[in-house]
C-alpha positions in Angstrom: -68.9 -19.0 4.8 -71.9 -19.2 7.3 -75.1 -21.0 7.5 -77.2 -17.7 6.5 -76.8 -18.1 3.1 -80.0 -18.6 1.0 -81.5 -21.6 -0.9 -80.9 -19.9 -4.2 -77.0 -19.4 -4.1 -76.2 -23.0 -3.9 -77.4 -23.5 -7.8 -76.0 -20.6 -8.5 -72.3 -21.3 -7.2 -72.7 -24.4 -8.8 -73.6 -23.0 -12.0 -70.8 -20.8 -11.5 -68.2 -23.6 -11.2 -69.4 -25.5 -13.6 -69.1 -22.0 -16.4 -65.4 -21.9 -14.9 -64.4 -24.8 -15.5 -65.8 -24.8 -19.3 -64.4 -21.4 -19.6 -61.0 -22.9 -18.6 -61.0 -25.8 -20.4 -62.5 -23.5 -23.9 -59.4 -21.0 -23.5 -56.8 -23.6 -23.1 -58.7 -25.8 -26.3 -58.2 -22.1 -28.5 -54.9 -22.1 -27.3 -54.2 -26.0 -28.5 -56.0 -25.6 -31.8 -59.5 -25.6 -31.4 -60.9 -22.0 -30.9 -64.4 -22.7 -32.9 -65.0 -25.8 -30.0 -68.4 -24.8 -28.2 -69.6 -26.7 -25.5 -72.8 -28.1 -27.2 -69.5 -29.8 -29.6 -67.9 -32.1 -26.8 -71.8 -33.2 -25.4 -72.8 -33.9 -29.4 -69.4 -36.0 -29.6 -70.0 -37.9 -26.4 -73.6 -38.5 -27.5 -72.5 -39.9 -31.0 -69.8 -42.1 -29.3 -67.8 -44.3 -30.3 -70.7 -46.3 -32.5 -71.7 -43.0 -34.1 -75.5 -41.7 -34.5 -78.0 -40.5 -37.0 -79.2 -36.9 -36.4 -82.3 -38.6 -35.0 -80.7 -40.2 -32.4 -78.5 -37.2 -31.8 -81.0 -35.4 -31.0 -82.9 -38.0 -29.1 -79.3 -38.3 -27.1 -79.0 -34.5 -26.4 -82.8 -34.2 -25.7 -83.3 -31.5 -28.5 -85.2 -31.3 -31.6 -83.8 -32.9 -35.1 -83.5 -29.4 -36.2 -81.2 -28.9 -33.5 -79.2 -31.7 -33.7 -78.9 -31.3 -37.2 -77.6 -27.9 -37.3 -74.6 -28.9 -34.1 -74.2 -32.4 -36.7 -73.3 -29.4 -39.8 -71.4 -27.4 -37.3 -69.3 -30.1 -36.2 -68.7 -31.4 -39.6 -67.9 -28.0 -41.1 -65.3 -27.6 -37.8 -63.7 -31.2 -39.0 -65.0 -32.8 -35.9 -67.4 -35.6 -37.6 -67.7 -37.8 -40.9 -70.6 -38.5 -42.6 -71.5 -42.2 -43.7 -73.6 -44.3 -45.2 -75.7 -45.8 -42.2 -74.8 -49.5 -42.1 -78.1 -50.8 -42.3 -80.8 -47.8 -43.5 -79.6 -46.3 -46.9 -81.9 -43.5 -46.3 -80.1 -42.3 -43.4 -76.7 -40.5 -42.7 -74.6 -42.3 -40.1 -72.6 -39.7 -38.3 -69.0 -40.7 -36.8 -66.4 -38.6 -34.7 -63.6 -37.6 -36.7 -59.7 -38.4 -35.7 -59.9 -34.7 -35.3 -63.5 -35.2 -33.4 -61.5 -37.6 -31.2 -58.7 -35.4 -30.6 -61.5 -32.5 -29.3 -62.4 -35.2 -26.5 -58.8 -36.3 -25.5 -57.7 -32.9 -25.0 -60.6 -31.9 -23.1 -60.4 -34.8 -20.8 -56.7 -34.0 -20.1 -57.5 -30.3 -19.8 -60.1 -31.2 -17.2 -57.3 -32.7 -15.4 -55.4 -30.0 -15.4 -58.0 -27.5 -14.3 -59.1 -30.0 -11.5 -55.6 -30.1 -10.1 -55.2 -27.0 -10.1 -58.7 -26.9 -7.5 -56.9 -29.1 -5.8 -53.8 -27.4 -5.4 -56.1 -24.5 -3.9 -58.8 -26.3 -2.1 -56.4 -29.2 -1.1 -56.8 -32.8 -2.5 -58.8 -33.7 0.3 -61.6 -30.6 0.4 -62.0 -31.8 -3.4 -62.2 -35.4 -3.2 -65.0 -34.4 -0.6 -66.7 -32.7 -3.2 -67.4 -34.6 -6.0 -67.9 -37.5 -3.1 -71.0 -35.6 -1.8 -72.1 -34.3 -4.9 -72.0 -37.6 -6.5 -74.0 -38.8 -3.2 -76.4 -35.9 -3.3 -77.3 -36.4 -6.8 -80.1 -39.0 -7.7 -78.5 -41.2 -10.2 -74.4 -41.0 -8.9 -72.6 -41.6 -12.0 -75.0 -39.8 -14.4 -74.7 -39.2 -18.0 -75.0 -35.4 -18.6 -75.1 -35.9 -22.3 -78.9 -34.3 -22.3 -77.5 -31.4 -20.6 -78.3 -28.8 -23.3 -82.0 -29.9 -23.9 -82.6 -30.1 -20.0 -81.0 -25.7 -20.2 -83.6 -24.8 -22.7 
């Protein structure tokens, strides 16, 4: 590694570690059950929460059209990964809610994360990673961010 690098490759490599680590964590998922999970599915889940979400405000959450959002609300449903209610206060609209299933998506993917992390670790050393997210989350303008509107921001 040497200081002549150009300004481009640092997005890149990031880019690049970020698509391993959703690789990773999308093999391991089709190995525990979930080989339809896409990554637009765990940022839709995190943006519906634990509250749930209309389409609207799905899409308004992931910064995409309500076209969008509603075809990612009919793919999760149709993968088991969200219910469909009666909103609690607008009868006109659809109140969508993660699913036990939906739920299970998230847990696994946070302990797959884990697992994937530790395993940077184990060949960076804890400390070299620790560094890492500390100066990334230093570098970045708003520290603990919420990357939810991740897929609008990529179109």
């Amino acid at each position: 590694m040497t200081a002549d690098r150009f300004g481009f490759e640092l997005p890149l490599l990031l880019a690049s570690a970020f698509r391993a680590l959703v690789d990773g964590l999308h093999d391991q998922l089709a190995e525990r059950g979930h080989p339809d999970a896409r990554p637009i599915h765990g940022f839709a889940l995190q943006a519906i929460g634990l509250d749930g979400a209309t389409v609207s405000e799905l899409g308004r959450r992931l910064a995409v059209s309500k076209q969008a959002a509603a075809k990612t609300a009919a793919s999760l449903e149709r993968l088991g990964y969200v219910l469909r209610d009666q909103h609690p206060t607008d009868a006109r609209a659809v109140q969508l809610r993660r699913s036990p299933r939906g739920e299970e998506l998230l847990s696994l993917s946070a302990e797959i994360f884990g697992r994937l992390r530790a395993g940077w670790a184990r060949d960076l050393g804890d400390a070299r990673i620790d560094a890492l997210e500390n100066d990334l989350e230093r570098i970045t303008s708003t520290g603990n961010a919420n990357f939810v509107d991740l897929p609008g921001w990529l179109r």
